[in-house]
C-alpha positions, 0 to 999 in steps of 0.5 A, a space after each residue: 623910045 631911044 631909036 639907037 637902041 636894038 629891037 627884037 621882033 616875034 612872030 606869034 600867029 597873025 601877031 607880031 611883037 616888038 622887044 625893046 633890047 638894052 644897050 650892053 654895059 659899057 665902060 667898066 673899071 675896077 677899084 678896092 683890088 685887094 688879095 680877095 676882092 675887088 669892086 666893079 662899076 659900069 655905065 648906067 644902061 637907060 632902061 634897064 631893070 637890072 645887071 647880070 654880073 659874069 665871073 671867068 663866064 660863070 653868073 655871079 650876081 644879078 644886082 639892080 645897081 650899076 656896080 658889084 662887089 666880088 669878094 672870096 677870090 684867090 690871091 694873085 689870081 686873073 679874073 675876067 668880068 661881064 655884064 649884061 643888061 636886063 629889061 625886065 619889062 620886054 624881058 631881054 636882055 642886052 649883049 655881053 660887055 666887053 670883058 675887064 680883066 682884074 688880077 687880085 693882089 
């Protein structure tokens, strides 16, 4: 177990349980910004099953891959990117990255 990483702790009864909870994606970039679409990518997180990928604060995706192709957007048009790690293992999932910003072309 990497001791950096946060944990999360449950009580049930006379049980207690502990979660281990993925770091928050970090380092997000964008590319192939066209007037419709663009690309976004992040660091790998260790331990997690899968990313959950947030467009203007709404779901957009869940992939299991480090990266995501958002297409029919707007032309001209600001949008505001998040993603959160999932560990489908202790079933929790990570903060929300910091937010990326992209305007389409």
């Amino acid at each position: 177990m990497n001791l950096t990483q946060d944990l999360l702790l449950e009580q049930h009864g006379s049980t207690q349980f502990m979660y281990l909870l993925p770091k928050e994606p970090a380092n997000l970039v964008s590319s192939n910004i066209t007037s419709t679409s663009f690309d976004v990518a992040w660091d790998v997180v260790e331990d997690s099953s899968g990313y959950e990928v947030y467009l203007d604060g709404i779901l957009e995706a869940t992939v299991d891959v480090a990266n995501y192709s958002v297409t029919g957007l707007t032309t001209a048009t600001t949008y505001d990117v998040n993603v959160v790690a999932l560990n489908s293992k202790y079933g929790t999932e990570s903060a929300q990255s910091e937010t990326l910003t992209v305007t389409t072309a």
